[in-house]
C-alpha positions as CSV (number, residue, x, y, z in Angstrom):
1,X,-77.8,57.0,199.3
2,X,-80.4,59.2,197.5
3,X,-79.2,63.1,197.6
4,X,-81.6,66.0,198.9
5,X,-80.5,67.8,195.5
6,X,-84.2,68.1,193.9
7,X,-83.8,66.6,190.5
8,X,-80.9,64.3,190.9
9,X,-81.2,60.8,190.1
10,X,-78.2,58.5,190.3
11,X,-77.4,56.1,187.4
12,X,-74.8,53.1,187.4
13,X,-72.6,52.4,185.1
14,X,-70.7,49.1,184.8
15,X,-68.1,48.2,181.8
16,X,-65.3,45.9,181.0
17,X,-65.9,42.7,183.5
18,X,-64.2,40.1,181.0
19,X,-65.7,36.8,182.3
20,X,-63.9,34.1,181.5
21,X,-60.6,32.9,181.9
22,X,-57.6,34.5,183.0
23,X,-55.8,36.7,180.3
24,X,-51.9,37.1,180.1
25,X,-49.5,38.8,177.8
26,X,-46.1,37.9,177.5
27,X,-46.2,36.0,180.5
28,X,-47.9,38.5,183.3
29,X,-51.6,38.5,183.9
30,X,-52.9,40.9,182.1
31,X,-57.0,40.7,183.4
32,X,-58.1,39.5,186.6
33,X,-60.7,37.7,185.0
34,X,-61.1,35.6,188.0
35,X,-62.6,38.2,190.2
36,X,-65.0,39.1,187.5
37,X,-67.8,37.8,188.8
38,X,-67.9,38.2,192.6
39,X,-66.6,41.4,191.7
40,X,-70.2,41.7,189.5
41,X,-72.1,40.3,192.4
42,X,-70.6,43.0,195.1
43,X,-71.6,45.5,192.3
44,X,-75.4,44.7,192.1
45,X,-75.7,44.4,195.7
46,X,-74.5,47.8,196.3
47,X,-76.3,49.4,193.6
48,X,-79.5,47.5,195.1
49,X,-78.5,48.0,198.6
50,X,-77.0,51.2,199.2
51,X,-77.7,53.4,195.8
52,X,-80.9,52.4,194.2
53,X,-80.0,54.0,191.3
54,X,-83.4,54.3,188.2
55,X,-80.9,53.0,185.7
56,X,-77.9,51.1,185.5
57,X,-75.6,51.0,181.8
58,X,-73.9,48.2,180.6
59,X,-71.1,49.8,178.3
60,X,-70.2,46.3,177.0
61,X,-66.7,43.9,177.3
62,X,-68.8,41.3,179.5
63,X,-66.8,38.5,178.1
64,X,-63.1,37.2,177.9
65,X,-63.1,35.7,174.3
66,X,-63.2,32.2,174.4
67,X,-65.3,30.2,171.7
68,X,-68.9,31.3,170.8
69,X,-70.8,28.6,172.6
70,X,-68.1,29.8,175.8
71,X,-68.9,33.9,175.7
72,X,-72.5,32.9,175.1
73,X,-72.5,30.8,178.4
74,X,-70.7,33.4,180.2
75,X,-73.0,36.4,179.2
76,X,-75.8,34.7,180.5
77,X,-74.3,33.9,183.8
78,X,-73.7,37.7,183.6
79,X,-77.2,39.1,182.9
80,X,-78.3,36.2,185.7
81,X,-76.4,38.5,187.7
């Protein structure tokens, strides 16, 4: 997926995937927490398969506040990603 524009160098950006369990509010499901991390996984294999980019941001929100021990377990499944 690289472009033929001289100079351009694609970047990925990934934010809010909210590991953990699913979130509701006032009774309706407010996250889909349960996709989170196949939805992670299909992420890095495109950006690895298809656009290569040089860099890739993580602007934060990885976890669905559980406990500490809890969002500490599920960041590192995350960067494992």
């Amino acid at each position: 997926m690289r472009s033929p524009t001289p100079g351009w160098r694609p970047l990925g950006v990934v934010t809010d995937v909210h590991l953990g369990p699913e979130a509701h509010f006032r009774g309706k499901l407010r996250k889909l927490t349960s996709l989170a991390e196949p939805l992670a996984r299909e992420f890095v294999a495109r950006m690895r398969d298809e656009v290569r980019p040089d860099l890739i941001v993580n602007l934060g929100d990885v976890v669905q506040d559980e406990s500490l021990e809890t969002d500490r377990e599920n960041y590192r499944r995350f960067v494992e990603i």
